[in-house]
N, C-alpha and C positions, 0 to 999 in steps of 0.2 A: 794386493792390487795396486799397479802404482799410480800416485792421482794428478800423472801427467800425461799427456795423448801419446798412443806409441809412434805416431810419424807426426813431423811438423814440415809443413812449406813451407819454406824461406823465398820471399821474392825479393832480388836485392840486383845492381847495377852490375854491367860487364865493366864499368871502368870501377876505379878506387875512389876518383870523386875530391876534391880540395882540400877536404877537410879529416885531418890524420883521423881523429876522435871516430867516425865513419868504419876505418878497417880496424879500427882496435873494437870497437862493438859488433863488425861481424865476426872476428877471431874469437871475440869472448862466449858470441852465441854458439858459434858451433864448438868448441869446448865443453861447452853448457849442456848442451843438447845431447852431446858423449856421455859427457859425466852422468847425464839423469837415464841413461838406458834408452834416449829416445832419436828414435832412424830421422836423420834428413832430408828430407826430398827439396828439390831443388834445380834449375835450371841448365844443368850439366857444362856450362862454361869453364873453361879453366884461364878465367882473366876477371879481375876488378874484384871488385864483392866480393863474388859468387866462390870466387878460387879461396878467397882467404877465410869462408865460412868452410868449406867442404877440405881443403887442407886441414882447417885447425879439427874440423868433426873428424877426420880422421887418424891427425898426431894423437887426438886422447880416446882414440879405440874404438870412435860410434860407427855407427853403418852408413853409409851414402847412396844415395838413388839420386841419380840424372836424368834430367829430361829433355832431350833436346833435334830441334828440327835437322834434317838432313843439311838444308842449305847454310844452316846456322856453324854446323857442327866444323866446320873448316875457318870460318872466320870467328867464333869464339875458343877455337881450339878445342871440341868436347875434350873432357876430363876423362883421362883413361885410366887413373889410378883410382877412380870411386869402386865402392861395391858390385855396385851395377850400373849402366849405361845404357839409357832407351833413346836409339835414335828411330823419331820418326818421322811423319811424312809432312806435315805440315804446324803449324802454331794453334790454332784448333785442337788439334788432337793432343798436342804438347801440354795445353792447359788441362785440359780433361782429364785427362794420364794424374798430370801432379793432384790435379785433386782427386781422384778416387782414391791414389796412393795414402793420401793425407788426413791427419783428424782435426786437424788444427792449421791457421796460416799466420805467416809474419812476415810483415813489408818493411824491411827496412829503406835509406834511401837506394835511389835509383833513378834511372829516366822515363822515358817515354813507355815502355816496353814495362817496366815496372807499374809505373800507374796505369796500366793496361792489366794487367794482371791482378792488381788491386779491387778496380773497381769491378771486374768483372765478377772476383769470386764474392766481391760484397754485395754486387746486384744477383747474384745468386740466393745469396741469404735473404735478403729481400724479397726475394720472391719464392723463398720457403722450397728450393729447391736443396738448401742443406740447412742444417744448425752447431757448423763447426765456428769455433771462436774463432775470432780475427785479432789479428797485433798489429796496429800499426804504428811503429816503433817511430817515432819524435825525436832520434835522435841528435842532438845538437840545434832544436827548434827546424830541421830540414822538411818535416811537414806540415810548420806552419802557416804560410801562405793556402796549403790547400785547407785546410780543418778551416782557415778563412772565408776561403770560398764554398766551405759547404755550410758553414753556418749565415753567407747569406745568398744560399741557396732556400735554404731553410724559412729565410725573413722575406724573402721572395715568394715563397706559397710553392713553390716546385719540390721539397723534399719534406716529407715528414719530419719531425722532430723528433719523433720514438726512432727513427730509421738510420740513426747515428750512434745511437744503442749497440747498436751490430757490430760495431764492432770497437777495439778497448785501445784506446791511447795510452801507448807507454813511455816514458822520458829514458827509460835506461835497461840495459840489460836484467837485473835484476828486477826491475819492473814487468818486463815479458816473463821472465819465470812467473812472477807472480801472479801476473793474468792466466800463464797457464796451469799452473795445478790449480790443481781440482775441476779442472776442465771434464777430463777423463770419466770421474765419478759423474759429473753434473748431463755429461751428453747421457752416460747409462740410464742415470733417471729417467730422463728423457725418453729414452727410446722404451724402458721397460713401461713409460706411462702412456704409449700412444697405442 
């Protein structure tokens, strides 16, 4: 059994973003994610990020799954060389879709749209409506300002302290492998103990 999630969500930016280091760690994840046998799900763009995770997941063989709103689907170009391609009807149903599809998530940077996506499937764990691991990929210190502001969110009395737990700060690609195996095994526990 392998002891890494069979699908992982990638939330990451329709642009490429300043900073090279940025597309050379989404290139490396979905590579990554090829190589370890595990499907991408992901925001079905073919621009910024998003194109050069789901390109690279499939120069090295992995499976792809897109997700993406009708009205979106023209101005981010949906990706018609993925596996598969779910266009649907709204942003609602777009996040939903990626995470049933999903056993695990990982944010790299991105914008607006991206910490939308973030926070929502983190405030989901939070409220025990899933117990998939989160990645929120740090890379180039691009989420530090926010990890700022939730620790003093925290010193504020508005967030738990334990509720930052939920999910795992990674500094580098090989840091998100790392947070994710053994993921796999650890949800089965889970779910075999409730």
């Amino acid at each position: 059994m392998s002891r890494y999630p069979r699908a992982v969500c990638v939330y990451c930016g329709s642009r490429a973003g300043e900073n090279a280091g940025w597309s050379e760690a989404a290139t490396a994840l979905g590579a990554g994610l090829a190589g370890r046998g595990i499907d991408l799900v992901y925001g079905g763009g073919n621009v910024g990020l998003m194109r050069a995770t789901a390109d690279a997941a499939m120069t090295a063989g992995g499976r792809v799954i897109g997700v993406i709103p009708h009205d979106l689907e023209k101005r981010e170009h949906g990706h018609r060389s993925v596996t598969e391609l779910h266009v649907v009807e709204s942003m609602h149903e777009r996040k939903l879709l990626m995470a049933k599809l999903s056993d695990a998530f990982v944010s790299l940077p991105g914008g607006l749209g991206t910490l939308d996506e973030t926070f929502e499937i983190l405030t989901w764990r939070q409220l025990r409506f899933h117990d998939k691991p989160i990645v929120l990929a740090d890379i180039a210190g691009y989420w530090q300002p926010l990890l700022d502001l939730l620790d003093a969110q925290v010193a504020a009395g508005f967030v738990d302290p334990a509720h930052l737990s939920l999910m795992t700060v990674a500094r580098s690609v090989d840091d998100i492998f790392a947070a994710l195996e053994g993921s796999a095994d650890a949800s089965a526990a889970g779910a075999a103990g409730n």
